[in-house]
DOSE-10102 format. One record per residue (C-alpha): residue in three letters; x, y, z. Coordinates in steps of 0.25 Angstrom, whole numbers, padded with zeros to 4 digits, always signed. Example, Ala and Ser with C-alpha at 12.3 -4.5 7.8 and 13.67 -1.06 7.14 Angstrom:
% DOSE-10102
ALA+0049-0018+0031;SER+0055-0004+0029;
% end
This chain:
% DOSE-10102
UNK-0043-0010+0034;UNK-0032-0017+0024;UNK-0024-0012+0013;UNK-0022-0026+0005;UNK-0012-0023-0003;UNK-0002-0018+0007;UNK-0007-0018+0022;UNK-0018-0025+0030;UNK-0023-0015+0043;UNK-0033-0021+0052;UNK-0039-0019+0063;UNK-0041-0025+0077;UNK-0048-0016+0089;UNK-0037-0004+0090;UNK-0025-0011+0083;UNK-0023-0010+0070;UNK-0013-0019+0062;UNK-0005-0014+0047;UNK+0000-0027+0041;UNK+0010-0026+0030;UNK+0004-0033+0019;UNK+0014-0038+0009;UNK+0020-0051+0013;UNK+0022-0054+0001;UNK+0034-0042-0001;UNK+0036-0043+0015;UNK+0028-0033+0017;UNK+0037-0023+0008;UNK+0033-0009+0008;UNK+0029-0003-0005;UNK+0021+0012-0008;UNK+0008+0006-0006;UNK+0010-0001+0009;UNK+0016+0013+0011;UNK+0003+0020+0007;UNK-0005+0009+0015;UNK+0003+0010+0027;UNK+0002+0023+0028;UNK-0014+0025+0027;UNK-0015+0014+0035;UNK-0007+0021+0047;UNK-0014+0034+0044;UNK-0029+0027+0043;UNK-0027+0020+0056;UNK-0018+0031+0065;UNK-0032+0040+0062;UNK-0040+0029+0068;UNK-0043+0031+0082;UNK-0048+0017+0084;UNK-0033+0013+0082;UNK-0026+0010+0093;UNK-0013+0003+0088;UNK-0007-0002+0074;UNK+0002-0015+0073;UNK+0010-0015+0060;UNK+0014-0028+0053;UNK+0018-0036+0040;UNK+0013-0048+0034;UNK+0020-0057+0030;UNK+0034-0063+0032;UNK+0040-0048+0036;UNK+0034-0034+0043;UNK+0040-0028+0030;UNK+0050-0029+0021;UNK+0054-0015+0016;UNK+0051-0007+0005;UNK+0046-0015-0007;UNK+0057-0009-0015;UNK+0052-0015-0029;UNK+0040-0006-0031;UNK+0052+0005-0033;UNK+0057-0003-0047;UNK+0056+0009-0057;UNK+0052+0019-0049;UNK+0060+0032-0048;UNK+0065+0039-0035;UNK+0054+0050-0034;UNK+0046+0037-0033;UNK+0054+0033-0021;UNK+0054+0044-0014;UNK+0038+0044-0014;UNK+0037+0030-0008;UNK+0047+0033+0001;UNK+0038+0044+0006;UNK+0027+0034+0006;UNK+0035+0026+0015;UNK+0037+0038+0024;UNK+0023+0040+0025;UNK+0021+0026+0029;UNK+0029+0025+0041;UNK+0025+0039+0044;UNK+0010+0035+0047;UNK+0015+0022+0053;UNK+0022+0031+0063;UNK+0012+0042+0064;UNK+0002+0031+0068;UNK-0004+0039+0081;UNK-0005+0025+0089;UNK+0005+0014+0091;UNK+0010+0005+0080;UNK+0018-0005+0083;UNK+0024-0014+0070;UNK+0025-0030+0072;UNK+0037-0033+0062;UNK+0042-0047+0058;UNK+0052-0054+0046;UNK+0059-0042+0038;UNK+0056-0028+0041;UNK+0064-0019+0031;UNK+0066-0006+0029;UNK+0054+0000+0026;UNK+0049-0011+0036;UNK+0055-0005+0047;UNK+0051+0010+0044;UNK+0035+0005+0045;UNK+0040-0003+0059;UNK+0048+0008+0064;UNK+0037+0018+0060;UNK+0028+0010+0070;UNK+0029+0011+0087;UNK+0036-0001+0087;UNK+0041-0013+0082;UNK+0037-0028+0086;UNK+0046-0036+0079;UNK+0045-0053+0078;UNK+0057-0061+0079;UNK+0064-0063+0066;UNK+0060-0049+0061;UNK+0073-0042+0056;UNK+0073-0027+0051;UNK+0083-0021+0040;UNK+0084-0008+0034;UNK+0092-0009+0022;UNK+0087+0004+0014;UNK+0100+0009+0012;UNK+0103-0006+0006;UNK+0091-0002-0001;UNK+0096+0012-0009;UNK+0088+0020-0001;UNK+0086+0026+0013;UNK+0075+0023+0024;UNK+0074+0019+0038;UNK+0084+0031+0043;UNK+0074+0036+0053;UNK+0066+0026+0060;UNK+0077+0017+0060;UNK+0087+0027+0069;UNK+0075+0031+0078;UNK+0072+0016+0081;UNK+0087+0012+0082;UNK+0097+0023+0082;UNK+0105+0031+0072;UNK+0115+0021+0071;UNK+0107+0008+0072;UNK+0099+0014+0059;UNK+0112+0018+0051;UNK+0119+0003+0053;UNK+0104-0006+0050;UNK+0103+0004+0038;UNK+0116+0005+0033;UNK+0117-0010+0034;UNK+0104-0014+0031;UNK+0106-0026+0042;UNK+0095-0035+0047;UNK+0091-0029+0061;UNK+0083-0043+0069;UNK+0073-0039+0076;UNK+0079-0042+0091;UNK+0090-0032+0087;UNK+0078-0023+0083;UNK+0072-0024+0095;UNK+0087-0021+0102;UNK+0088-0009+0094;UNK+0076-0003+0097;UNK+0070-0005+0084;UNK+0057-0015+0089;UNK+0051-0014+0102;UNK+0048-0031+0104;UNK+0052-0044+0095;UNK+0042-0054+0097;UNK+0041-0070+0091;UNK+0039-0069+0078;UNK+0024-0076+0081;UNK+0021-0066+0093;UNK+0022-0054+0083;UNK+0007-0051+0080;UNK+0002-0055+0096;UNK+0014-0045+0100;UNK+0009-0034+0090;UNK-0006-0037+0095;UNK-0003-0037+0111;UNK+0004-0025+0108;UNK-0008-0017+0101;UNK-0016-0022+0111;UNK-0009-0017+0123;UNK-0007-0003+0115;UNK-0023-0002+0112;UNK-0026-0005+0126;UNK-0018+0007+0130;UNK-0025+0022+0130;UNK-0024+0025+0116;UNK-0021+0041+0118;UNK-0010+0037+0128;UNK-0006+0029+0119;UNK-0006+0037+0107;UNK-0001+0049+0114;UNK+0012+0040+0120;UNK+0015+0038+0105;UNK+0015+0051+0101;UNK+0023+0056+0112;UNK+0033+0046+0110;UNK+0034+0050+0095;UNK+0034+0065+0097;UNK+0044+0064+0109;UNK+0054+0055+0100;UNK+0056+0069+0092;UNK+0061+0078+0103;UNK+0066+0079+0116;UNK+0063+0074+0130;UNK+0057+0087+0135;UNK+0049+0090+0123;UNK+0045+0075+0123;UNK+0039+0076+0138;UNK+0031+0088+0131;UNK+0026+0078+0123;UNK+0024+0068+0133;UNK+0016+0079+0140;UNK+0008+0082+0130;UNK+0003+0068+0125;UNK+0000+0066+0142;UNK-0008+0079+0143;UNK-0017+0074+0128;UNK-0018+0059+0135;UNK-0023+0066+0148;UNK-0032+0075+0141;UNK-0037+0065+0132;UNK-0033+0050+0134;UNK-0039+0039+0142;UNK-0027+0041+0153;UNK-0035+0038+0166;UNK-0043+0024+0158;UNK-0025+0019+0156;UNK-0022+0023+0171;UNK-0034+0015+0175;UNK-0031+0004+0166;UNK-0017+0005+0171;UNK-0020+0005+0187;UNK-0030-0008+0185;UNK-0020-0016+0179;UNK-0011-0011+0191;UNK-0022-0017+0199;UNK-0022-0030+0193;UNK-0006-0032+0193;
% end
């Protein structure tokens, strides 16, 4: 399935692969690569052959921001709308029941981080440097993701300055999970897919969720949750297949 104008989404086995597709504005977001992201993540979430999505940008960066041109003339009713739009995005990308892990590279900018934050985490190749500069920009953005990645106080200095943040400082920070060479990038994103699909896929999606439920509350309500998701994967997931999988590997090391 591709969507031409804005995103290709292909297939290959249990990995699906978004690709930001305007290298021509570096990959800049406008209201239609909203929309598309959005039913994008929502057509393949709903597909249980779907077992992981690697998220990407053609071109010379993952993505360059907001393509803030298509807001000439338009009034701040307008604005608000796409800014919703925008929500809705990174919403679905986030709500995505199985793991989705964003390969970024070159520039990737306001808007930019929001869809990589909004994923599992980030790979990032060497070179890639991320910036946040919406206050720079007259507007507001990046306030939540951005302090649950790197801290209150981290978020407030890279907003409020609008500095270039490289990518090993990212990764310092807490922001991406790996930097790679820049040529490693898509093998690194594949071998990564790969060994997630090989995993039992309720484990895995129930790991997720508890993950993301137990970020909201604390530790002793967490291991409800924790307690939960184990009872569903006993009563329903392929538990004892991973455990055997698990002890013949044993054997072989």
């Amino acid at each position: 399935m591709t969507d031409e104008s804005r995103l290709i989404v292909t297939r290959d086995g249990p990995v699906a692969s978004v690709i930001l597709n305007r290298p021509d504005k570096r990959n800049a977001v406008d209201l239609s690569t909203c929309h598309a992201l959005r039913s994008a993540f929502q057509e393949l979430d709903a597909d249980p052959t779907v077992l992981v999505v690697l998220i990407s940008g053609a071109g010379p960066s993952f993505c360059a921001g907001a393509d803030l041109s298509e807001r000439k003339g338009r009034d701040a009713a307008w604005v608000r709308q796409r800014r919703l739009a925008a929500f809705a995005a990174y919403d679905a990308i986030e709500r995505c029941g199985v793991p989705v892990v964003a390969l970024v590279h070159g520039a990737v900018v306001g808007a930019g981080g929001e869809i990589a934050m909004a994923a599992d985490f980030i790979i990032a190749a060497e070179g890639t440097v991320f910036r946040f500069p919406e206050p720079k920009w007259g507007t507001v953005g990046a306030t939540q993701r951005l302090q649950r990645a790197i801290g209150i106080r981290g978020a407030k200095e890279l907003l409020f300055t609008g500095r270039d943040l490289p990518a090993a400082e990212a990764l310092a920070r807490g922001l991406g999970a790996r930097v790679v060479p820049a040529g490693d990038l898509e093998a690194t994103g594949q071998d990564i897919a790969a060994a997630i699909a090989a995993a039992p896929a309720l484990a895995i999606r129930l790991t997720k969720q508890a993950i993301n439920l137990g970020g909201t509350t604390d530790l002793a309500n967490g291991i409800r949750i924790e307690l939960a998701a184990i009872d569903h994967n006993l009563a329903e997931g392929d538990w004892q297949k991973g455990q055997e999988r698990f002890m013949d590997r044993k054997k072989d090391s």
